[in-house]
N, C-alpha and C positions, 0 to 999 in steps of 0.2 A: 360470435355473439358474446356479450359482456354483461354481468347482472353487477350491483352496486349495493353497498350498506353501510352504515356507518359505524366506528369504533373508536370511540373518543371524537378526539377533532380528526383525524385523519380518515379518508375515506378507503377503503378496501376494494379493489375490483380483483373481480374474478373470472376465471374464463368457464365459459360453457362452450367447450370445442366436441367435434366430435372423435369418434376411435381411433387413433393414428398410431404408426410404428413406432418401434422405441428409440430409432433411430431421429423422428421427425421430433417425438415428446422431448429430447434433449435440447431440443431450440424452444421449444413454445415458453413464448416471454411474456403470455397472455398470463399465465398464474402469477405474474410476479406483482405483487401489492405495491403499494403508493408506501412513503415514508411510514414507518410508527416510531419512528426514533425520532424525539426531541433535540434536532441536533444542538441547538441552542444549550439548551438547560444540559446535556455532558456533555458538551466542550467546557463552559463553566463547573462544571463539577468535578473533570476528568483533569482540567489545567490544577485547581488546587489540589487537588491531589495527589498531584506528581509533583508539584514544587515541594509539598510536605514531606510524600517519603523518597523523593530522589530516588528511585530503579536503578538498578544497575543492566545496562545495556552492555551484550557483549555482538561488538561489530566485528564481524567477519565479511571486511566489505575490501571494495577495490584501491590500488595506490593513488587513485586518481582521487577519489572522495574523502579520503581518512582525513584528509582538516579541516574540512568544511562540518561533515560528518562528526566527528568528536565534538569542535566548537557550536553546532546546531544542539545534541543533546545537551551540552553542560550553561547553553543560553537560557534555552525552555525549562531547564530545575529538574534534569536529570544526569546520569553520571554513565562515561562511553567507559569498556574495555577495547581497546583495539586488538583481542587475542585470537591469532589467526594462525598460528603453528599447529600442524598435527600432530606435534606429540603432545601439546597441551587443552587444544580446543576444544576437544571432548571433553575434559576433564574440566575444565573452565565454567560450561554449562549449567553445571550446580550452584557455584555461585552464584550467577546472573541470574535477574527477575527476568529477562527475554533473551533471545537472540536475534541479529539481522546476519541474513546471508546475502550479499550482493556479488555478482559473480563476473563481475565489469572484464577483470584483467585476470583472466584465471587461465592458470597453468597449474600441472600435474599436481606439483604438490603445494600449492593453495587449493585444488579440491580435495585434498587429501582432508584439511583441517576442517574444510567447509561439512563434508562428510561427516566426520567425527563429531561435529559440533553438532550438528543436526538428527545425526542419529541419536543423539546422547537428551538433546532438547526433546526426540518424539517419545525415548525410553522413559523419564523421569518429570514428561508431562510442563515441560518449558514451553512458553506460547513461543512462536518464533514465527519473522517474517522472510519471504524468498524474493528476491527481487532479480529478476531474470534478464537483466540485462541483456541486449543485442539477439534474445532468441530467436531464432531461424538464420540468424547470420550462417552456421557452420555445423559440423555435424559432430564433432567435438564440444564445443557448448551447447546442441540439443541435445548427444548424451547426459550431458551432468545436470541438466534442469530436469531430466526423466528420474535421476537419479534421486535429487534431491528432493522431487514431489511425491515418493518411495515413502520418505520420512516426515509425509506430513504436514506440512507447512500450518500453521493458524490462518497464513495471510498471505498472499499471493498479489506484490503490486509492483504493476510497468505501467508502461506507457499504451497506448489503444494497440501499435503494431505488436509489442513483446505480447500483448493478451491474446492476440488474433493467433502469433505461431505458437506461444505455448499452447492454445486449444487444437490446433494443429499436430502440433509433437506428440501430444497427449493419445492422438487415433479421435477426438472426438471430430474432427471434421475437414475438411480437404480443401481448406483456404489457406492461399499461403501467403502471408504479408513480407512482402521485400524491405528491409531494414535500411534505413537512412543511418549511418553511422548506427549512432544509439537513440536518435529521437524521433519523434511517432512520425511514421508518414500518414498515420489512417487517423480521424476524428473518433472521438471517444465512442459514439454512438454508433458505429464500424462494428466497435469491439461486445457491445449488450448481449448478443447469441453468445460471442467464447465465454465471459465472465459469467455469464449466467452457469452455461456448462461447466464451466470448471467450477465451481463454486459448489455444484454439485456432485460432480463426480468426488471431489477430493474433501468435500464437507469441509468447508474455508472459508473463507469470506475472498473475496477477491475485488480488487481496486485496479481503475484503468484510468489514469492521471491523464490529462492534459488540458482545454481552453475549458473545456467543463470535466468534472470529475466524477465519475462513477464508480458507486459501491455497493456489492452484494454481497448477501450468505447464500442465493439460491432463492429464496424466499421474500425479501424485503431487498429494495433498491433505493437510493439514495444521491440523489445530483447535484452535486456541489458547486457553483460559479463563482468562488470568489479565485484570485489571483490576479499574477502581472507578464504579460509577455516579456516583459525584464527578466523572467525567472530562467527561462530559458536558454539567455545569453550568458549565464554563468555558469561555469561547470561544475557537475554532480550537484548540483543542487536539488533533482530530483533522488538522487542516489540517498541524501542527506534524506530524506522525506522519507525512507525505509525505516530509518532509525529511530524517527521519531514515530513514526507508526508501531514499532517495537518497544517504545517506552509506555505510550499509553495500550497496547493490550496487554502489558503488565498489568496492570489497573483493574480490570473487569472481565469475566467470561464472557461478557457480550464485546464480541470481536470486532463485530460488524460497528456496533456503535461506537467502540474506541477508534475502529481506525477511520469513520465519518468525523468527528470529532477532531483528531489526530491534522486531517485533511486540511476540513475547515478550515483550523487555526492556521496553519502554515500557508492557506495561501490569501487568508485576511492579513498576514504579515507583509506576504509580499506586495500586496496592493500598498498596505501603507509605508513601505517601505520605496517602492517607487515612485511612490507621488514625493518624499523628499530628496530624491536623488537625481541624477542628468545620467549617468550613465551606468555600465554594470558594475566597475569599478566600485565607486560608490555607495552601489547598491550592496552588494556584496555584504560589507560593514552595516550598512542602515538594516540588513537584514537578521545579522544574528543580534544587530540591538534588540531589535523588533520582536526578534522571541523572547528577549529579556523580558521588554516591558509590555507585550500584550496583557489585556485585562479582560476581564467581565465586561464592562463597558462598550472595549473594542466590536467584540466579539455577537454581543445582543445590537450591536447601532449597524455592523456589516453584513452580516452572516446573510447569502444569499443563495436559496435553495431551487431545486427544479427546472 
């Protein structure tokens, strides 16, 4: 049973369930309200704002993503550190407006730094995003994502299978998604029970990328359809999509709206970005243009929700 009321423009449903375990209340998706985020109005508010004060982003991301990844932040009017040593990434943390940890190609001591980085962002209150590449692959990369969500994350974003095993790894549930390389075998909508859970257990917002994109804090959900299956054909592109999720929750406590925002944009880019290209090659180029010159304009004519 469902009751309804309204709150501004946005309608709010709620659930009227009856008594259930606590095991069963960590799925019920029945509490989760309709948008109240303006995705429009902060994606527009959230882009000038980050072209103004340039963030400084420290990416502690994989060998495969660092130049996509650096030139994706310094397109869209924000500024990468690629500092990934553990004797320095800890340390690093205090200057940076965010952090990204992407954990693509990790070995011992690249989590060394990832560690230090992350503990050092949960100690002195750095928002930072984890992007859990290939989770459930191996039982070495489930340790270090167990580890790394220890310290917190702000923002938790993969693909629908990486959300399905981290809610897995995590104990909250006994679904295991078998890893395609690193890209989704499961449809976003797969992933709505983990991200919801995890969203709450770890008080985060969590994002599960792919043909539609989904966003929660636990409480407010968010579905995003713009993008290009072009995007897909190039690599780390999604990787690249951590970092700029980590520029803009620099920007505002509301995490949840920066990284819907954040979303948005990137993949209203790739739409228009593939509509003037033949291939991924191409694309590629037309796409860090694209975060150059996306506008207000772009953004209120595309922006396609639910």
């Amino acid at each position: 049973m469902f009751s309804s009321y309204k709150s501004g423009s946005a309608q709010i449903v709620l659930a009227e369930t009856p008594a259930r375990s606590k095991s069963e209340d960590i799925f019920m998706e029945a509490a989760i309200i309709s948008p109240t985020i303006s995705v429009a109005d902060e994606s527009v508010r959230l882009l000038a704002r980050l072209r103004a004060s340039r963030p400084l982003v420290q990416a502690v991301t994989n060998f495969v993503s660092m130049d996509i990844a650096a030139n994706a932040l310094l397109a869209i009017g924000a500024s990468p550190a690629m500092v990934h040593a553990p004797e320095e990434a800890g340390e690093f943390v205090a200057l940076a407006s965010a952090l990204v940890v992407n954990i693509g190609t990790i070995a011992k001591s690249f989590l060394a730094g990832m560690i230090a980085a992350a503990a050092a962002a949960d100690r002195i209150g750095r928002p930072w995003v984890l992007d859990p590449v290939g989770a459930g692959a191996t039982q070495f990369r489930n340790d270090a994502i167990l580890q790394l969500l220890s310290h917190r994350p702000s923002v938790l974003r993969g693909n629908a299978s990486e959300i399905i095993s981290v809610a897995r790894i995590a104990g909250l549930h006994d679904e295991i998604a078998t890893p395609k390389g690193v890209d989704s075998a499961h449809e976003t909508s797969a992933a709505r029970a983990s991200a919801i859970a995890l969203a709450r257990r770890f008080n985060c917002t969590v994002a599960a990328t792919g043909a539609v994109d989904l966003v929660t804090d636990g409480e407010r959900l968010v579905l995003l359809r713009n993008g290009s299956p072009v995007m897909a054909q190039v690599t780390a592109v999604g990787c690249a999509l951590s970092g700029i999720v980590a520029a803009f929750i620099a920007l505002t406590t509301d995490h949840c709206a920066a990284t819907a925002s954040a979303i948005a944009i990137y993949g209203i880019v790739g739409e228009m970005a593939s509509e003037r290209t033949s291939g991924p090659g191409s694309f590629r180029v037309a796409f860090i243009d694209g975060l150059d010159a996306v506008n207000e304009n772009d953004i209120r004519r595309r922006l396609r929700l639910g």
